[in-house]
C-alpha positions as a Markdown table, in Angstrom:
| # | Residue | x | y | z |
|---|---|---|---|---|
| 1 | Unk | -3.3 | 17.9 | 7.8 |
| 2 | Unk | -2.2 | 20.0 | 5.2 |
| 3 | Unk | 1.3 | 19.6 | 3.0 |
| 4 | Unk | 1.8 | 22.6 | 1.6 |
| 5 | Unk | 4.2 | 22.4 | -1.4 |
| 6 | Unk | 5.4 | 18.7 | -2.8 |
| 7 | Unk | 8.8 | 20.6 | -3.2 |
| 8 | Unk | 9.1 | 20.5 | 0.2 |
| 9 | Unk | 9.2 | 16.8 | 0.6 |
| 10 | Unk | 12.8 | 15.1 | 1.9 |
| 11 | Unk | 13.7 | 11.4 | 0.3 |
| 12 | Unk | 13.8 | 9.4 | 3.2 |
| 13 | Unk | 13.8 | 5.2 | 3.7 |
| 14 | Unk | 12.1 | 2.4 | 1.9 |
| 15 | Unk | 8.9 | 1.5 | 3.3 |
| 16 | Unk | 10.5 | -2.0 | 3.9 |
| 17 | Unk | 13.1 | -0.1 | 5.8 |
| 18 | Unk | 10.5 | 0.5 | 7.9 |
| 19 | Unk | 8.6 | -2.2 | 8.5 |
| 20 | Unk | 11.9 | -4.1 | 9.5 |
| 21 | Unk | 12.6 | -1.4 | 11.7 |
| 22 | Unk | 9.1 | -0.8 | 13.4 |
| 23 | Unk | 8.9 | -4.7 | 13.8 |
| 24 | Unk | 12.3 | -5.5 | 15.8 |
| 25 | Unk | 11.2 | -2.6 | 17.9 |
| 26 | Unk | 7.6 | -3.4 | 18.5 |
| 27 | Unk | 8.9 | -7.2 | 18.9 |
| 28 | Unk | 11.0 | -6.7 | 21.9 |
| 29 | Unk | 8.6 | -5.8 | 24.2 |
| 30 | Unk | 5.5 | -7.8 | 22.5 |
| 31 | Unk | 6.7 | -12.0 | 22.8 |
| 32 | Unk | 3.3 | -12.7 | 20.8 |
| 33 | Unk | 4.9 | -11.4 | 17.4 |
| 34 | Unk | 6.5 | -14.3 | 15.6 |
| 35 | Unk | 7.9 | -13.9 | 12.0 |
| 36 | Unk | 7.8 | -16.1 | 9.5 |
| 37 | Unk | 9.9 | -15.5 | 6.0 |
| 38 | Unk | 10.5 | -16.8 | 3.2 |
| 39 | Unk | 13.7 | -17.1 | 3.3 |
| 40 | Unk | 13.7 | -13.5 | 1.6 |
| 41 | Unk | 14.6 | -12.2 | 5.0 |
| 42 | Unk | 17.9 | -9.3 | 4.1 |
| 43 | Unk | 15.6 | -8.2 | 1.3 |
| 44 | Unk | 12.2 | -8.2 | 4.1 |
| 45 | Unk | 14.1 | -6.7 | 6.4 |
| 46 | Unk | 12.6 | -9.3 | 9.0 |
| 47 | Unk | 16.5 | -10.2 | 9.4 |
| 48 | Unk | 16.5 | -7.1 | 11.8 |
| 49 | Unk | 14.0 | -9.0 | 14.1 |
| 50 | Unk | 15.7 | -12.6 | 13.4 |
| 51 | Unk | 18.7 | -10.8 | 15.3 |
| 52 | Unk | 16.6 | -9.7 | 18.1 |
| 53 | Unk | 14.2 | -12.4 | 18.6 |
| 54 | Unk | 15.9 | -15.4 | 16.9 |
| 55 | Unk | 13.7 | -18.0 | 19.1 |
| 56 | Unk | 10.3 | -16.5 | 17.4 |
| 57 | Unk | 12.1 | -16.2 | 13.8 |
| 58 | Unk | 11.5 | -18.9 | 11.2 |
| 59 | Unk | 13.0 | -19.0 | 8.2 |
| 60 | Unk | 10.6 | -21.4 | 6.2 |
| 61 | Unk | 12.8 | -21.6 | 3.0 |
| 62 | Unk | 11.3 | -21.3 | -0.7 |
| 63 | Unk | 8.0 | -22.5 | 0.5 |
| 64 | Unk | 5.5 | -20.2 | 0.4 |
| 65 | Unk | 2.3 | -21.8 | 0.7 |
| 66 | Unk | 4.0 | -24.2 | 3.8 |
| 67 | Unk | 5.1 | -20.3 | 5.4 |
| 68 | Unk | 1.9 | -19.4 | 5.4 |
| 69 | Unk | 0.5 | -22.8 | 6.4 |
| 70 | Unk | 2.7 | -22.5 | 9.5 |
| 71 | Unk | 1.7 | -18.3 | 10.1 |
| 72 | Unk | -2.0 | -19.9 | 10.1 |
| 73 | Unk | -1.0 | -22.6 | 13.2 |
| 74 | Unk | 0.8 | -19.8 | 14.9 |
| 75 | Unk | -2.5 | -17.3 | 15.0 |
| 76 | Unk | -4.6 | -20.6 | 15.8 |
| 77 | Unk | -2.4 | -21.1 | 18.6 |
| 78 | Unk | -2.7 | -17.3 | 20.0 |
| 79 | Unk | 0.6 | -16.2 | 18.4 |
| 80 | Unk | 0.7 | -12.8 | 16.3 |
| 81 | Unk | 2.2 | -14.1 | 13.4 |
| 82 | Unk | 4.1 | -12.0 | 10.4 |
| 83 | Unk | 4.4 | -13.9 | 7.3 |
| 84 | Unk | 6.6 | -11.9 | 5.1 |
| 85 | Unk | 8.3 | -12.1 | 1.4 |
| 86 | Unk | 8.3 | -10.3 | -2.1 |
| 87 | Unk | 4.3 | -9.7 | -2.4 |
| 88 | Unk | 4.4 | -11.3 | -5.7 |
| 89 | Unk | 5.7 | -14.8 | -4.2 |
| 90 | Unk | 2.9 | -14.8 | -1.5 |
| 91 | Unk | 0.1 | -13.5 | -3.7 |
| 92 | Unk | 0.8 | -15.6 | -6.8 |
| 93 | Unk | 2.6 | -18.7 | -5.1 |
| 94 | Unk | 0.2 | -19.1 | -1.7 |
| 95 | Unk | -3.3 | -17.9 | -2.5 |
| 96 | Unk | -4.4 | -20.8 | -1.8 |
| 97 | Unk | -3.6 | -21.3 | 1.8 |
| 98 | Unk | -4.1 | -17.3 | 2.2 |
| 99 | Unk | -7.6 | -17.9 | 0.8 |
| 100 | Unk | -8.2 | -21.3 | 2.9 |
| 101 | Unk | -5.7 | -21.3 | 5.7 |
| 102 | Unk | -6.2 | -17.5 | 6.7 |
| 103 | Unk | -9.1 | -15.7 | 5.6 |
| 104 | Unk | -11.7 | -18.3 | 5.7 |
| 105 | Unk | -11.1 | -19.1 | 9.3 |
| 106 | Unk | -10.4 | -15.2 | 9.5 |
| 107 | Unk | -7.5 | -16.4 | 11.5 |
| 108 | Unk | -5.3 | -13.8 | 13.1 |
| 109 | Unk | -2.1 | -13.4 | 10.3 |
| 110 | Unk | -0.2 | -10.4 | 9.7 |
| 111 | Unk | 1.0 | -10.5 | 5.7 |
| 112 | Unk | 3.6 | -8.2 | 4.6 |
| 113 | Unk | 4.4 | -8.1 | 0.7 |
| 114 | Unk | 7.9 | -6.0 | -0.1 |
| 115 | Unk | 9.4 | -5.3 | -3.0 |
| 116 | Unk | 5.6 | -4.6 | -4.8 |
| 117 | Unk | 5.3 | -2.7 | -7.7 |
| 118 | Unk | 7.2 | -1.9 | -11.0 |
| 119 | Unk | 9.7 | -0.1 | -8.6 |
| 120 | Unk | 11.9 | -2.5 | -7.7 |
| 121 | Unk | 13.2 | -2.2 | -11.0 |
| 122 | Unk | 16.1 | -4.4 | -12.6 |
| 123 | Unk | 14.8 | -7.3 | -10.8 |
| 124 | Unk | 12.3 | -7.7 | -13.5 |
| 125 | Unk | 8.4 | -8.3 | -13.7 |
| 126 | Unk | 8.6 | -12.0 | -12.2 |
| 127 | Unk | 9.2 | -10.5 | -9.4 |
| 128 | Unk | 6.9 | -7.2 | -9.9 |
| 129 | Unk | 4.1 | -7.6 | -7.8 |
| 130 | Unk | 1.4 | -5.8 | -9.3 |
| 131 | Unk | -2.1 | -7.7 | -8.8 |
| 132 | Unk | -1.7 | -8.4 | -4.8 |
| 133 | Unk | -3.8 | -5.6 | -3.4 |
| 134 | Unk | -6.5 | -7.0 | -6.0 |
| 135 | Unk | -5.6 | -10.6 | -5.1 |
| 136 | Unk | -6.1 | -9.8 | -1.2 |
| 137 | Unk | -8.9 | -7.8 | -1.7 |
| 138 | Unk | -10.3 | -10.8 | -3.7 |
| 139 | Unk | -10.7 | -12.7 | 0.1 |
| 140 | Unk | -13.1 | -11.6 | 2.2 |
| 141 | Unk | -12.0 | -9.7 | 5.5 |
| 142 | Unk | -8.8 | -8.8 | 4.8 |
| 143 | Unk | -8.1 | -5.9 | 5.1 |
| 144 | Unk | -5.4 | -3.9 | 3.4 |
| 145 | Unk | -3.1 | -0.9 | 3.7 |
| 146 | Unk | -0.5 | 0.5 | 1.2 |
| 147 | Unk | 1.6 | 3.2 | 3.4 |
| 148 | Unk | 3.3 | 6.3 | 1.1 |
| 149 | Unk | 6.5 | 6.6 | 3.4 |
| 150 | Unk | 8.4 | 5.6 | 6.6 |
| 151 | Unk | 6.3 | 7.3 | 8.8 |
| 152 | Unk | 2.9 | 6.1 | 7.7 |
| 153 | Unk | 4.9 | 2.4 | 7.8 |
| 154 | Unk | 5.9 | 2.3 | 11.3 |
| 155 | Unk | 2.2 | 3.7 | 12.3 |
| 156 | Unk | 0.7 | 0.9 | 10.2 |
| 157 | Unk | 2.5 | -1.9 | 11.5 |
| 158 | Unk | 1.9 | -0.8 | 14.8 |
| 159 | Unk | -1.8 | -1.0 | 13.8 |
| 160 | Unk | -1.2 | -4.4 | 12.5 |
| 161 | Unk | -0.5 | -5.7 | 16.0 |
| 162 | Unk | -3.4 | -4.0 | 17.6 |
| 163 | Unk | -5.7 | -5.1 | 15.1 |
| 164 | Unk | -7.7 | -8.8 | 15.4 |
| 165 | Unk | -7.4 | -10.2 | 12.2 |
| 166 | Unk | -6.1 | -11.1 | 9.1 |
| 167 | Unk | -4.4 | -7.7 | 7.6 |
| 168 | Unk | -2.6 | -6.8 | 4.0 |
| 169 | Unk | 0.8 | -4.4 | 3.8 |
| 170 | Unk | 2.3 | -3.6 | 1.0 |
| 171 | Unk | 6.1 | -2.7 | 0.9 |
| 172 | Unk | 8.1 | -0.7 | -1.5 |
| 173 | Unk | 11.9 | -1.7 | -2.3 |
| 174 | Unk | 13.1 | 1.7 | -2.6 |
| 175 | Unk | 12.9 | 5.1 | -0.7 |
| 176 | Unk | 10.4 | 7.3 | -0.9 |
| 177 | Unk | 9.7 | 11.1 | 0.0 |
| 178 | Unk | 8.7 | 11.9 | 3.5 |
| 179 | Unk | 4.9 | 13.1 | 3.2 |
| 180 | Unk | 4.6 | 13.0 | 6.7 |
| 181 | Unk | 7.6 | 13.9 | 9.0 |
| 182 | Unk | 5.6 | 14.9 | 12.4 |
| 183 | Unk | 3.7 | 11.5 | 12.4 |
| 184 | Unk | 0.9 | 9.9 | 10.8 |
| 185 | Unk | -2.8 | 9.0 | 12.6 |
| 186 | Unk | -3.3 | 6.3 | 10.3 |
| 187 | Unk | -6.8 | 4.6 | 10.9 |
| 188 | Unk | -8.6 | 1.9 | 9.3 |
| 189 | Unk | -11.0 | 2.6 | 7.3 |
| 190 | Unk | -9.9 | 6.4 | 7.1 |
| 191 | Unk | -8.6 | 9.1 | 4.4 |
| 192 | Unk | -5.9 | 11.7 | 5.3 |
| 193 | Unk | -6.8 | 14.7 | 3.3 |
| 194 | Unk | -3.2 | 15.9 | 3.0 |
| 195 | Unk | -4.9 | 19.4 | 0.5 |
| 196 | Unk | -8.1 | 21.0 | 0.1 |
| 197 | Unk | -9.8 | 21.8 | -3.0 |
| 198 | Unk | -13.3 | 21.9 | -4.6 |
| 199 | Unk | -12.2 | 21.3 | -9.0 |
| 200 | Unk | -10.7 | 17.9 | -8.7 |
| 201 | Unk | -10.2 | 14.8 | -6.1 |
| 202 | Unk | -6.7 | 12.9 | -6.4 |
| 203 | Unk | -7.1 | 9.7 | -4.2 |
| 204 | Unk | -3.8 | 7.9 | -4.3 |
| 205 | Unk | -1.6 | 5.5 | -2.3 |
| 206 | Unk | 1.8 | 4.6 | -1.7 |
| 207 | Unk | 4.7 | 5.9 | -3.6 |
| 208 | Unk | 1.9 | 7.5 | -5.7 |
| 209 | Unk | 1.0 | 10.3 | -2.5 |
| 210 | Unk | 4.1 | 11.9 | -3.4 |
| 211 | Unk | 3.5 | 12.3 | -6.7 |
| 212 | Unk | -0.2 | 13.5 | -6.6 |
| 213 | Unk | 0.7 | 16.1 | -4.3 |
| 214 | Unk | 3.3 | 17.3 | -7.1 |
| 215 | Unk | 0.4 | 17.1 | -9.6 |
| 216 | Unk | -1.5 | 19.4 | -6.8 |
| 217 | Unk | 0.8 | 21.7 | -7.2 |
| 218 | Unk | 1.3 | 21.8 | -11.0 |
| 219 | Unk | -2.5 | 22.4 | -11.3 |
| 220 | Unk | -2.7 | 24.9 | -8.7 |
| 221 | Unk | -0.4 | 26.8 | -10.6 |
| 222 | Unk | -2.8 | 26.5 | -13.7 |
| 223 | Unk | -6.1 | 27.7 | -11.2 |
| 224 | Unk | -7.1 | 24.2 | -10.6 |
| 225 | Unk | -7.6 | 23.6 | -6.9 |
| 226 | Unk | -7.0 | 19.6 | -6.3 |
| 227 | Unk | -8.0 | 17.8 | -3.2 |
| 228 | Unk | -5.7 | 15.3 | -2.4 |
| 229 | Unk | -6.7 | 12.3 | -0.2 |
| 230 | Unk | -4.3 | 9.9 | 1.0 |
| 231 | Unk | -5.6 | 6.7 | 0.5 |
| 232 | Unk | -3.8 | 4.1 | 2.1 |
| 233 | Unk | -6.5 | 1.9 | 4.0 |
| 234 | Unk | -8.2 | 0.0 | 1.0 |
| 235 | Unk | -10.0 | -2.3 | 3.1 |
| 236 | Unk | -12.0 | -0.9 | 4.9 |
| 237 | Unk | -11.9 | 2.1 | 2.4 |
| 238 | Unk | -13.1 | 5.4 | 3.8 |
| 239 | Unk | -17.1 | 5.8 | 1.4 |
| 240 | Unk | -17.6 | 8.9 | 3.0 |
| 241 | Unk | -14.8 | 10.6 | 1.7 |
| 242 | Unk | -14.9 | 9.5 | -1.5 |
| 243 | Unk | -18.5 | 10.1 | -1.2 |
| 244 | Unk | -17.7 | 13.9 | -0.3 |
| 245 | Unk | -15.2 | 14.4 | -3.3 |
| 246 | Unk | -17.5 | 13.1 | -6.0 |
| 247 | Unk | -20.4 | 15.3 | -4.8 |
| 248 | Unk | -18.2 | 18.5 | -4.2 |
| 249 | Unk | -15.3 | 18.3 | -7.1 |
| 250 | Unk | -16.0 | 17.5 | -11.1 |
| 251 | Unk | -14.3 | 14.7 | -10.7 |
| 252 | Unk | -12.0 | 12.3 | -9.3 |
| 253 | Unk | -8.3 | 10.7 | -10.1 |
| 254 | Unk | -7.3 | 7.4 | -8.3 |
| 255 | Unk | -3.3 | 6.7 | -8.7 |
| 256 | Unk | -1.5 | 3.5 | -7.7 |
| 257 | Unk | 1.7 | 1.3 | -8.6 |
| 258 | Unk | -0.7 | -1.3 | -9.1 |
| 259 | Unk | -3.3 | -2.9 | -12.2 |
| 260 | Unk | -6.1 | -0.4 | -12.6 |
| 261 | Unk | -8.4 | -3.6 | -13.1 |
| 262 | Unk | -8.3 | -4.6 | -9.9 |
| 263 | Unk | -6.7 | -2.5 | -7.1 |
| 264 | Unk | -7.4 | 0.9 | -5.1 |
| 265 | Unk | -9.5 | 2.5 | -8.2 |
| 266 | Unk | -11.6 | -0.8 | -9.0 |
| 267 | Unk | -12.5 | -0.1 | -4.9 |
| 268 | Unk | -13.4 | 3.4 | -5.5 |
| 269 | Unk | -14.6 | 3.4 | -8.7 |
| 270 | Unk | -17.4 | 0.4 | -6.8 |
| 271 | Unk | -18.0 | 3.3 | -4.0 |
| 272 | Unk | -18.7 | 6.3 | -6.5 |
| 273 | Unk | -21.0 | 4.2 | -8.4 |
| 274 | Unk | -23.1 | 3.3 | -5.4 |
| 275 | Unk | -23.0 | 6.5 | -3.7 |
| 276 | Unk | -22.6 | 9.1 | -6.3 |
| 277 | Unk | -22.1 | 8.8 | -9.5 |
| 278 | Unk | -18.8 | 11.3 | -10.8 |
| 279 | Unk | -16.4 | 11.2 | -13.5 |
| 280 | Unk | -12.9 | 9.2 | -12.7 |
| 281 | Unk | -9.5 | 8.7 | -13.9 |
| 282 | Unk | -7.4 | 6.0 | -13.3 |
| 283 | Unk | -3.8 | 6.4 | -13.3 |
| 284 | Unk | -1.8 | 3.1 | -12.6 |
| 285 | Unk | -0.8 | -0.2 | -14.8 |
| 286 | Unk | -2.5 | -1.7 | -17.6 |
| 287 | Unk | 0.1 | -4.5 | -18.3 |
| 288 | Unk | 3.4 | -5.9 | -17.2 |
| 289 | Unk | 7.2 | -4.1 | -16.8 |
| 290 | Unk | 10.2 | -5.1 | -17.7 |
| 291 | Unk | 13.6 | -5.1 | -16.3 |
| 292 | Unk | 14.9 | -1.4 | -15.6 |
| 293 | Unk | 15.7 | 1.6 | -13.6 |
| 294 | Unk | 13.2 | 1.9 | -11.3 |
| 295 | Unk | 12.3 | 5.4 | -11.9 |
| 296 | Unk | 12.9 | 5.0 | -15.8 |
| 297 | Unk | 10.1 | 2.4 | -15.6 |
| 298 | Unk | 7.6 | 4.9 | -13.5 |
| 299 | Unk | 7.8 | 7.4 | -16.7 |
| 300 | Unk | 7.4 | 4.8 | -19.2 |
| 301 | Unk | 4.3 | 3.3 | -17.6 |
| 302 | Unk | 2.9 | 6.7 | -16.3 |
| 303 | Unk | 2.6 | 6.7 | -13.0 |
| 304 | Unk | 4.3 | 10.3 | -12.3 |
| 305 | Unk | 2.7 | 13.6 | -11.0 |
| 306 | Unk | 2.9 | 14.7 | -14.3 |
| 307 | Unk | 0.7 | 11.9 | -16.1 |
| 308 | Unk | -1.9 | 12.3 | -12.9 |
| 309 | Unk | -2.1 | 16.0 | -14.2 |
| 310 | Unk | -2.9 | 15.1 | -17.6 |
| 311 | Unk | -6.0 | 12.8 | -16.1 |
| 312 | Unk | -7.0 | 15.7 | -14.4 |
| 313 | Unk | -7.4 | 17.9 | -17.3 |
| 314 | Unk | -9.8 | 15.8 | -19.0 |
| 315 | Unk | -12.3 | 15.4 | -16.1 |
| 316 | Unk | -15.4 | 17.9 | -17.3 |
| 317 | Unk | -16.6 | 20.9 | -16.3 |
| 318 | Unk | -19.3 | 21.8 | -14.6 |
């Protein structure tokens, strides 16, 4: 598909928003979905199936690693389990039992991590998740997906139930542009090339899809053509697309509300280095936020269209 102008693009819902939304729906007719919160569940947004399904609802309190303890028994016992709370608290609190309970047995737990990034704003960076997509893809067959907006959300949770296996999503606390408003064929393992080009490659996820698509169009408007690639499965990442941009562009970009040491451009940067050698640029976090507007603490720490542009600019020519 092809989005043709970023200044097209209509604010629409959190991507937690969406989750809650897609899960109560999917849960009616599905009895195998069980939640399990962390008592985090108005901010989740699992409240919306709580009121549904309030017999396969659990609230386990401030207890993460015992929440996903008990997510772990569920799948052992042929439940579909969600195990859902800020991503910072299950990352950083419960790696443990995610690393022993879940992915070692490669048991069949659905984990869902709102309120991720320096976005959340005031809330402050103890509760800024920025290292769990490098924490979960620290655990062997996990995969991972970081949805841009609602639409992608819904898609990828529906995924998560037809998948067999442990699975990663990564929830923002605040809206987010529409990128796709006819649908999204999200697929693991897959990029959506959302614009063509042959100078540059801008691979980004989440709330960062937005803003590389304004970068598109700030370097189109300088003669820069810039491929932009949607990458929201990280594990399984899509090599032969990444592949494709380093051998047909100068160079590549990677964007994400996440460390650069460790998330979507550590996973890429691997890939390029395998397959084909390019230049990259990493736009994302280097160190921790603070407490603040949400979008005042994007432009401090750079992760804006117009930063991604600047990366851009300094790939060589050929």
């Amino acid at each position: 598909m092809t989005v043709s102008s970023a200044a097209e693009l209509k604010m629409g819902k959190a991507t937690r928003d969406a989750f809650g939304e897609a899960l109560r729906d999917i849960g009616k007719s599905d009895t195998r979905i069980v939640v399990v919160d962390g008592d985090v569940n108005n901010s989740t947004r699992t409240e919306w199936f709580a009121k549904e399904a309030p017999d396969r609802f659990f609230n386990m309190g401030i207890a993460e690693s015992n929440m996903v303890g008990v997510a772990a028994g569920l799948a052992a016992c042929g439940k579909v389990p969600f195990v859902a709370s800020f991503a910072v608290f299950l990352w950083a609190n419960a790696f443990d039992q995610l690393r022993m309970g879940v992915a070692f047995p490669h048991l069949n737990v659905k984990v869902v991590g709102s309120h991720a990034g320096i976005s959340i704003g005031e809330d402050g960076p103890s509760q800024m998740g920025i290292e769990d997509v490098g924490l979960a893809l620290s655990l062997p067959g996990v995969d991972v997906l970081v949805p841009c907006d609602e639409t992608q959300t819904r898609a990828a949770v529906k995924l998560m139930v037809e998948h067999d296996g442990p699975i990663y999503l990564r929830c923002g606390r605040s809206g987010v542009p529409i990128v796709y408003p006819d649908g999204c064929d999200l697929q693991l393992g897959k990029a959506i090339q959302l614009r063509d080009g042959d100078d540059v490659a801008l691979m980004a996820n989440g709330l960062m899809v937005a803003e590389a698509l304004r970068a598109a169009d700030a370097l189109a408007a300088e003669g820069i053509r810039a491929r932009v690639l949607d990458m929201a499965s990280v594990r399984p990442i899509d090599e032969g697309a990444i592949e494709a941009a380093a051998r047909e562009t100068r160079g590549i970009v990677v964007a994400e509300e996440h460390l650069v040491q460790t998330g979507l451009g550590s996973v890429v940067a691997r890939v390029v280095a395998e397959r084909h050698p390019a230049p990259i640029r990493f736009v994302g976090l280097h160190t921790y936020a603070e407490s603040g507007p949400g979008k005042a603490l994007l432009e401090k720490y750079g992760l804006t269209g117009e930063k991604i542009v600047e990366a851009a600019r300094t790939l060589p020519n050929r």
